[in-house]
N, C-alpha and C positions, 0 to 999 in steps of 0.2 A: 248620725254623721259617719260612725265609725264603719258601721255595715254598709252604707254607699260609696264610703272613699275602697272599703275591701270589694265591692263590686262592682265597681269600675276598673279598680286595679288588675281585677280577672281578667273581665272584658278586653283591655289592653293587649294582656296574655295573649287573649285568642286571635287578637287583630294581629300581633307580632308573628304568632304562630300560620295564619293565613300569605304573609309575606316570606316567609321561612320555606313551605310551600311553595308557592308561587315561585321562588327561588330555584327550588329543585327543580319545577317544571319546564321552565328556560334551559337550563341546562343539560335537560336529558331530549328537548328539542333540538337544541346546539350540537349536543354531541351526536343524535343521529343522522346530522346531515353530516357531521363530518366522518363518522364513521361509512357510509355510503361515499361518500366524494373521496376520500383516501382508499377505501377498500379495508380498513381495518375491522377485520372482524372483531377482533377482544374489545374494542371500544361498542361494538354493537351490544355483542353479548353483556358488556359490563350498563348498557342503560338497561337493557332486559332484565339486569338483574336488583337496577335501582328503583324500579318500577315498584316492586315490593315497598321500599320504604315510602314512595307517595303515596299510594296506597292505607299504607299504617298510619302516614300523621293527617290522613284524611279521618280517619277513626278516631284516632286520638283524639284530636278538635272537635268534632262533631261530639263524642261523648263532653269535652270539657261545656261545648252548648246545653244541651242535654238538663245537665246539671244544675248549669248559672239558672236557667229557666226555673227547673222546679225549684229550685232552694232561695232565689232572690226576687220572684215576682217582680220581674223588671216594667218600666214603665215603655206606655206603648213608641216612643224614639228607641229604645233601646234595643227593646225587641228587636224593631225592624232591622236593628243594623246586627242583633243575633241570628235571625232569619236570612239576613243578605250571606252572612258567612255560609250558612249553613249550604246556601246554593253556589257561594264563591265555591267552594273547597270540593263542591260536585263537580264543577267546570273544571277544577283545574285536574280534578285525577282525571277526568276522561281525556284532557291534552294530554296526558301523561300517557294514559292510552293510546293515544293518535303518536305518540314519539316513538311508543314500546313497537306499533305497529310497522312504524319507515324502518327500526331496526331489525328487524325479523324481515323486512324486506332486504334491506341491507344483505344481512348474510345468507337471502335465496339466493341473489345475483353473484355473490361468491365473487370468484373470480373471472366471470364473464368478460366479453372485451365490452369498453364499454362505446354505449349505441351516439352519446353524442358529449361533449363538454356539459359538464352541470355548470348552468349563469343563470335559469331563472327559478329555479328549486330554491336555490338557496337564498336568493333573494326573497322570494317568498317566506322563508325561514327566518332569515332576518326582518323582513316586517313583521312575521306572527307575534316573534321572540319581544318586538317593541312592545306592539298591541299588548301584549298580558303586562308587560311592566307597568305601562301607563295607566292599565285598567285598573291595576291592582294601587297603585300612585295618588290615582282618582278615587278610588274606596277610601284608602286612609285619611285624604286630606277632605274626602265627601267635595271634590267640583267638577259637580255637572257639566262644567263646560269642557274639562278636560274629556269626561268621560264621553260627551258628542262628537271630540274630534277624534278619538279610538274608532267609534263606529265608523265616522267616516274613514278610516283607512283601510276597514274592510274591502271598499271598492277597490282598492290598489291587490290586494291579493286575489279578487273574485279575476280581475283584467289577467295577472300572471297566470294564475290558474287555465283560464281561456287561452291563452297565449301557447301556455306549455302542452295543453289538450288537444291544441289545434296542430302544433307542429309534430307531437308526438305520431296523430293519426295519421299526417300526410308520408311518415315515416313506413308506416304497415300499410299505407295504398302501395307504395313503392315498390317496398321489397316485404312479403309477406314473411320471410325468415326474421327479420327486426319483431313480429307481434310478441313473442313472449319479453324481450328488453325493455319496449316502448310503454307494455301494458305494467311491468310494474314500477316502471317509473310514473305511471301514471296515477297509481296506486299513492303511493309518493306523494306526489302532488294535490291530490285529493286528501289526506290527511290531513295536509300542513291548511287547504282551505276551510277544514272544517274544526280547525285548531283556532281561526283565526275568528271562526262564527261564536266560537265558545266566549272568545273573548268579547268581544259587544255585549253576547248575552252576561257577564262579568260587569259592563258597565250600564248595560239595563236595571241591575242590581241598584247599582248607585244611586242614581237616579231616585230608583224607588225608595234608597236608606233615604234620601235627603227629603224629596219631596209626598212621601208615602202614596207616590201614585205609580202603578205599572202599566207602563206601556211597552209596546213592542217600538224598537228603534232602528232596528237594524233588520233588512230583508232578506234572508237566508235562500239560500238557492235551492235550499234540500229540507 
């Protein structure tokens, strides 16, 4: 009893540590869109450099899996939800990725004038930022149903996405001097939808911790 209540209590650990996570990754989303929409470069540069630490407690966790595996021969529910992490905490460095990347754009564009009002970027960023909470909300409490309506709100960012794509290009039919502004905003906006695909794929996870069946739930564009 004593070794299951201490292998559980790991287990905990590593769910805690996947929201800790998760945590960071919201926030170095947040902060690159605000670093881009104010023009502050040191808020760029400082997700760029935060980047590093998601990274690490990507390893971290992963190694403390690793572990619990060989040394507690967990039971096949358990597993699975060691296994969901293992691909949680992939998803969420590569958002982390996708944030480090809007910041490096961020401070190409420097001090550029800028090409139009940011209203659906960041909208998009505030949806993505929802989507991973919820996904990640859905993992700990395991319901499905939460995690069906995260997918569903992929379509709300696939529509901005389109929206911001469409208006961007009509930009460089226009006036061809706009293509280097328009194209990395566009860039932009292409992260934050493939930020937001990460997360389904997050709650595909769930899904499969709960019911140990995997399916694909959400239809990716790319």
């Amino acid at each position: 009893m004593e070794t299951r209540t201490a292998f559980h209590k790991r287990l905990q650990e590593i769910q805690d540590d996947v929201l800790s996570m998760g945590s960071m990754v919201e926030k170095a989303i947040a902060r690159s869109i605000e670093g881009l929409k104010k023009r502050d470069l040191s808020l760029s540069h400082q997700v760029i450099v935060d980047d590093a630490r998601i990274n690490q407690q990507r390893f971290l966790t992963e190694d403390k899996c690793i572990e619990l595996i060989a040394t507690q021969q967990p039971a096949a529910s358990d597993l699975r939800t060691i296994v969901a992490v293992l691909n949680i905490i992939t998803e969420l460095e590569r958002i982390g990725d996708y944030a480090e990347g809007i910041a490096k754009i961020a401070i190409l564009i420097g001090d550029e004038p800028p090409l139009k009002p940011l209203i659906d970027i960041p909208r998009m960023a505030d949806t993505t930022i929802e989507m991973i909470d919820k996904s990640l909300k859905s993992f700990i409490a395991r319901d499905v149903e939460l995690a069906k309506q995260v997918i569903e709100m992929d379509s709300m960012v696939d529509g901005l996405y389109d929206q911001v794509f469409r208006e961007l290009l009509t930009f460089m039919m226009v006036d061809p001097t706009t293509t280097s502004r328009a194209t990395r905003l566009i860039w932009v906006a292409h992260n934050l939808e493939r930020a937001a695909d990460r997360a389904t794929n997050i709650c595909e996870r769930v899904v499969y911790t709960v019911t140990g069946k995997m399916e694909e739930l959400g239809a990716s564009k790319y």
